[in-house]
VEXSE-51718 format. One record per residue: x, y, z of N, C-alpha, C, O, CB in turn. Coordinates in steps of 0.1 Angstrom, whole numbers, plus 5000, padded with zeros to 4 digits. Glycine has a CB too. Layout:
# VEXSE-51718
XYZXYZXYZXYZXYZ/...
This chain:
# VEXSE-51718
853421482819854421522810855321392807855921382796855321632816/855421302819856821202819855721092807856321022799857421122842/853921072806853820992801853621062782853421002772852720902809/853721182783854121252768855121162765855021052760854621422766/856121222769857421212771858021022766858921012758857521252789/857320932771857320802770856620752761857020652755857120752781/855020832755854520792742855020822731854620742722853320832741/855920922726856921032717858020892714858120822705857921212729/858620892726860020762728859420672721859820632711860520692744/857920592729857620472715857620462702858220392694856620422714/856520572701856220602685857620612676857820552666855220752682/858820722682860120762675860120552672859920502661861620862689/860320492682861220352681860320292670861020232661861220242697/859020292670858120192663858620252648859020182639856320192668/858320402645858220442634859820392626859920352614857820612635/860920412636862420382633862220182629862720152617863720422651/861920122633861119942633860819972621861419922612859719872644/859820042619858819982604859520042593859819982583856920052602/860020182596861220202583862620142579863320162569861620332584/863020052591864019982587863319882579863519862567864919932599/862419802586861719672579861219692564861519612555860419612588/860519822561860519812550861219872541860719902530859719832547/862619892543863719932535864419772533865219742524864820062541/864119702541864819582543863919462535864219352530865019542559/862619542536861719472524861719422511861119332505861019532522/862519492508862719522491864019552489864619652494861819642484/864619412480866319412480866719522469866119532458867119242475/867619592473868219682461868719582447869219472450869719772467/868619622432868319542422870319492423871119552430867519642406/870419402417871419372417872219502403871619562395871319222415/874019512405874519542396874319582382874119672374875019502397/874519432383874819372368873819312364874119232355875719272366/872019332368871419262369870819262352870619362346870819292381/870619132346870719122333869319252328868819322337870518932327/868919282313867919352312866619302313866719182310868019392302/865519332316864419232318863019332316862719432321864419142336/862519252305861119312301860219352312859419442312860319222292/860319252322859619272333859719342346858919362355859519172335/861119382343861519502357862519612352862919702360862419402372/862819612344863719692336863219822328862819812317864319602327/863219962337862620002330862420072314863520042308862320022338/861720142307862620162294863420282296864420282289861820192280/863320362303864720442301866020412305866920482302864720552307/866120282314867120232314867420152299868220182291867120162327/866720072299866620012287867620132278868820132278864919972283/867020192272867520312262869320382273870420422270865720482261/868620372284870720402288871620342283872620402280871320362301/871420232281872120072279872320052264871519982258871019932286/873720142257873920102241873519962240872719942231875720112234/873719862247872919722241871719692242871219632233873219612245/871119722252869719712251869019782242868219722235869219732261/869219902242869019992229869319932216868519902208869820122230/870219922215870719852202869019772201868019812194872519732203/868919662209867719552209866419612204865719582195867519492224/866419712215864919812212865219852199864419812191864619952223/865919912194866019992179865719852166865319882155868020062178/866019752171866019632159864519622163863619672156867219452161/864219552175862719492180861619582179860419552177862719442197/862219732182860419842184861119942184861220002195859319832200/861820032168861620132163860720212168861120312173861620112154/859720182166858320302167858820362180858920482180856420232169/859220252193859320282205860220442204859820552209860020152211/861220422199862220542201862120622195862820712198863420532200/861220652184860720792182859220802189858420892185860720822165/858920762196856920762206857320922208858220952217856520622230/856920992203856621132213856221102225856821192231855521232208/855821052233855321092244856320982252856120942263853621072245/857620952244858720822252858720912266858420862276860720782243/859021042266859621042279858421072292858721102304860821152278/857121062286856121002298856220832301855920782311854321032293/856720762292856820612296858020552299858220432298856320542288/859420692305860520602307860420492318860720382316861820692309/860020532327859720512344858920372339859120292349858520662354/858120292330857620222328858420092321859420112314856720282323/858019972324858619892321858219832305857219892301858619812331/858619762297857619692284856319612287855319602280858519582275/856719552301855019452304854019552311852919522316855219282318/854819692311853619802320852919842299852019792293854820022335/853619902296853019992286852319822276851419822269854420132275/852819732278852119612271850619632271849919592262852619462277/849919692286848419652286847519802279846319822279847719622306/848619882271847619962257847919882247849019832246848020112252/847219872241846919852228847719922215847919872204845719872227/848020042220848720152207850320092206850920102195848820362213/850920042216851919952223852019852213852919882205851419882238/851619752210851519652200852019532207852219442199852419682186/852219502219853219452224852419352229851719392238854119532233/852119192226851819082231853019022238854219052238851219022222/852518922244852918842252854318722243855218652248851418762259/854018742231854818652217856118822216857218792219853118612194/856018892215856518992215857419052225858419122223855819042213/856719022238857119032248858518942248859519012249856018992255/858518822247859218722248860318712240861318662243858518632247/860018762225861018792213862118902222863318902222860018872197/861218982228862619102229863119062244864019122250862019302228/862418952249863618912261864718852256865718872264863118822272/864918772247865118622240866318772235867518772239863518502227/865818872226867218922225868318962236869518932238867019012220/867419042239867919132254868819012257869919032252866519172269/868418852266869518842271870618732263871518662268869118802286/870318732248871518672238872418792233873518772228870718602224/871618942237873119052238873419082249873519202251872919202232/873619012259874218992270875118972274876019032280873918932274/875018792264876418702263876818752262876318852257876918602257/878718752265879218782254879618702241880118762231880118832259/
Protein backbone atom coordinates (compact mmCIF):
# COMPACT_ATOMS: atom_id res chain seq x y z
CA UNK A 1 0.00 0.00 0.00
CA UNK A 2 2.84 2.48 1.38
CA UNK A 3 4.59 1.76 -2.29
CA UNK A 4 0.88 2.71 -4.12
CA UNK A 5 0.87 5.31 -1.99
CA UNK A 6 4.54 6.73 -3.04
CA UNK A 7 3.98 5.83 -6.93
CA UNK A 8 0.46 8.22 -6.91
CA UNK A 9 2.84 11.05 -4.95
CA UNK A 10 5.40 10.85 -7.98
CA UNK A 11 3.29 10.73 -10.85
CA UNK A 12 0.87 13.72 -9.02
CA UNK A 13 4.63 15.73 -8.84
CA UNK A 14 5.85 14.74 -12.37
CA UNK A 15 2.43 15.38 -14.07
CA UNK A 16 2.31 19.00 -11.81
CA UNK A 17 6.45 19.49 -13.60
CA UNK A 18 5.34 18.88 -17.13
CA UNK A 19 2.16 21.07 -16.84
CA UNK A 20 3.90 23.90 -15.38
CA UNK A 21 6.80 23.57 -18.08
CA UNK A 22 4.55 23.51 -20.76
CA UNK A 23 2.43 26.43 -19.80
CA UNK A 24 5.75 28.08 -19.37
CA UNK A 25 6.51 26.90 -22.84
CA UNK A 26 4.63 29.18 -24.73
CA UNK A 27 4.62 32.99 -23.77
CA UNK A 28 1.14 34.54 -23.54
CA UNK A 29 0.85 36.96 -26.79
CA UNK A 30 1.70 40.28 -25.84
CA UNK A 31 -1.11 43.17 -25.28
CA UNK A 32 -0.62 45.38 -27.73
CA UNK A 33 0.88 43.03 -29.80
CA UNK A 34 0.84 44.71 -33.39
CA UNK A 35 -1.53 42.71 -36.13
CA UNK A 36 0.37 39.99 -37.97
CA UNK A 37 -0.57 37.91 -40.97
CA UNK A 38 1.33 35.33 -39.47
CA UNK A 39 -0.12 34.83 -35.95
CA UNK A 40 -3.07 36.93 -35.86
CA UNK A 41 -5.88 35.30 -36.27
CA UNK A 42 -8.83 36.54 -38.74
CA UNK A 43 -11.42 36.89 -36.26
CA UNK A 44 -9.35 38.85 -34.37
CA UNK A 45 -8.26 40.60 -37.26
CA UNK A 46 -12.19 41.52 -38.03
CA UNK A 47 -12.45 42.46 -33.99
CA UNK A 48 -10.01 45.17 -34.55
CA UNK A 49 -12.07 48.43 -36.46
CA UNK A 50 -8.41 48.88 -37.94
CA UNK A 51 -7.45 45.87 -39.00
CA UNK A 52 -10.75 45.39 -40.47
CA UNK A 53 -10.79 48.56 -41.97
CA UNK A 54 -7.29 46.89 -43.79
CA UNK A 55 -9.06 43.61 -44.60
CA UNK A 56 -12.14 45.50 -46.08
CA UNK A 57 -9.66 47.76 -48.54
CA UNK A 58 -7.03 44.52 -49.09
CA UNK A 59 -9.74 41.30 -49.30
CA UNK A 60 -13.34 42.27 -49.59
CA UNK A 61 -14.24 38.82 -50.81
CA UNK A 62 -12.78 37.89 -47.34
CA UNK A 63 -15.72 39.49 -45.32
CA UNK A 64 -18.48 38.35 -47.12
CA UNK A 65 -16.68 34.20 -47.51
CA UNK A 66 -19.75 32.38 -46.30
CA UNK A 67 -17.98 29.94 -44.78
CA UNK A 68 -15.77 33.16 -42.74
CA UNK A 69 -16.86 31.84 -39.64
CA UNK A 70 -15.22 28.21 -40.23
CA UNK A 71 -11.91 30.23 -40.84
CA UNK A 72 -11.99 32.74 -37.91
CA UNK A 73 -9.57 30.51 -35.70
CA UNK A 74 -7.20 30.64 -38.82
CA UNK A 75 -4.68 32.96 -39.57
CA UNK A 76 -4.13 34.66 -43.45
CA UNK A 77 -0.72 32.44 -43.95
CA UNK A 78 -3.04 29.31 -42.74
CA UNK A 79 -6.04 29.82 -45.35
CA UNK A 80 -3.02 31.20 -47.87
CA UNK A 81 -2.19 27.29 -48.76
CA UNK A 82 -5.96 27.07 -50.72
CA UNK A 83 -6.04 28.33 -53.68
CA UNK A 84 -9.86 29.71 -53.59
CA UNK A 85 -7.86 32.17 -50.93
CA UNK A 86 -6.03 34.07 -53.70
CA UNK A 87 -3.51 34.89 -51.24
CA UNK A 88 0.30 34.67 -52.38
CA UNK A 89 3.18 35.42 -50.62
CA UNK A 90 3.22 39.29 -52.74
CA UNK A 91 -0.18 39.57 -51.09
CA UNK A 92 0.64 38.29 -48.17
CA UNK A 93 3.11 41.03 -47.63
CA UNK A 94 0.84 43.93 -49.15
CA UNK A 95 -1.60 43.39 -46.24
CA UNK A 96 1.13 43.24 -43.64
CA UNK A 97 2.75 46.49 -45.03
CA UNK A 98 -0.85 47.83 -44.29
CA UNK A 99 -1.73 46.25 -41.16
CA UNK A 100 1.27 47.73 -39.53
CA UNK A 101 1.21 51.51 -41.39
CA UNK A 102 -2.53 51.48 -39.60
CA UNK A 103 -0.82 51.01 -36.56
CA UNK A 104 1.20 54.14 -36.47
CA UNK A 105 -0.41 56.52 -35.35
Amino acid sequence: MRNLLVGVAGLSIALAAACGASAQATPPPAANAAPSVETTTIGDLLANPTSQAVIAKDMPDLITYPGLDQIKGMTLRDISKYPQAKLDDAKLAAVQKDLDAAKKP
